[in-house]
N, C-alpha and C positions, 0 to 999 in steps of 0.2 A: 166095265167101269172106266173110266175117265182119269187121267194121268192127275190132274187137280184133284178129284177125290180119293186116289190111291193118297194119295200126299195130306188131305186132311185126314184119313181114316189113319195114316203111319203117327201124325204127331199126335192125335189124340191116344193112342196106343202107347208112347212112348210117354206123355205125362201120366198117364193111367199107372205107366209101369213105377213112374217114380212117387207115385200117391201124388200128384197133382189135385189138387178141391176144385169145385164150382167150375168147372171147364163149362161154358159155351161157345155153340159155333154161330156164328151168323152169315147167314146166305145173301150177300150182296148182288148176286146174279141180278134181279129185278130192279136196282137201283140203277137210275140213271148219275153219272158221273161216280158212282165209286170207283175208290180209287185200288181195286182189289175184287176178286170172288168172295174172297171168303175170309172173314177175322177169326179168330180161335182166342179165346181169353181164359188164361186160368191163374190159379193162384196157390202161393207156397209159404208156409208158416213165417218162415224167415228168409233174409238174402241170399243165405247160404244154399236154404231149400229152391229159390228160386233159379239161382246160377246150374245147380243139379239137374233139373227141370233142361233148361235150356241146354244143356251140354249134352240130354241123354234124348232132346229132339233132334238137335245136329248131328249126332252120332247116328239115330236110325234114319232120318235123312238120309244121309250120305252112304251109310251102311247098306239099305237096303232099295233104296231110289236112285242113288250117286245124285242125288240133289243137295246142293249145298248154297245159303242162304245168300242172298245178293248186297245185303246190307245186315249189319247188326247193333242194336247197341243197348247203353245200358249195362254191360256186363259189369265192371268195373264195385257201380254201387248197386248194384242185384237187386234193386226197390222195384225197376220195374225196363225189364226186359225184351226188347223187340223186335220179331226177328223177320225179313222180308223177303218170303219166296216168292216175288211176284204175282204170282194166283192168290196166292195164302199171305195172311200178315198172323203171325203168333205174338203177342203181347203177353206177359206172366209177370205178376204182380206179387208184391205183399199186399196182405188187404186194408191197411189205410189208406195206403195211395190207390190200388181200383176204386175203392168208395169215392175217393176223393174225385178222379179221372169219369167216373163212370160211362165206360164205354159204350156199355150196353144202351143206356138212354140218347149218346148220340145218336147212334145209327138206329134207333127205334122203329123204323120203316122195315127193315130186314126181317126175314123171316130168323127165329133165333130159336133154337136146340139145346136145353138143358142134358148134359151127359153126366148120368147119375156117378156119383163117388166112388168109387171101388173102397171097402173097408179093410 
């Protein structure tokens, strides 16, 4: 497996682990000018959940990759979170703002991967 897919299988693993919802991936590989492989989008009850979320991607990142994010932001007001490993782009939301945002309908071209809930 491929150092970019190690890396999306680690952050989907690590919102899994903190009950991240509605996580999709979208495979930009086939687009021409993305600006990225791969987005990952999920979403977290509140701010609070959402900063959690992103603190326990950077952790297994770096934990278990030593990859650590080349930009980040949003931290601050946790509404919506983004975070840039170059291959990967992770976006984590509250869900008024994804709705609002919706990512998914941007990049509508990408092949896109619903990853079921963990309860």
């Amino acid at each position: 497996m491929d150092e970019t897919k190690v890396l999306v299988n680690t952050i989907v693993e690590a919102l899994q682990e903190k009950k991240g919802k509605r996580i999709v991936l979208l495979d930009l590989t086939g687009l021409e000018g993305a600006i990225c492989q791969y987005f990952i989008i999920a979403q977290g009850n509140t701010p609070t959940q959402v900063s959690a979320l992103s603190d326990e991607v950077w952790d297994w990142a770096y934990d278990r990759l030593h990859e650590k994010p080349l930009g980040a932001i949003g931290m601050q007001e946790a509404q919506w979170i983004a975070m840039d490993y170059g291959s990967v782009m992770l976006h984590v939301f509250i869900p008024p703002v994804r709705e609002y945002y919706n990512l998914e309908n941007l990049w509508a071209d990408a092949d896109v991967t619903e990853i079921p809930d963990i309860l």
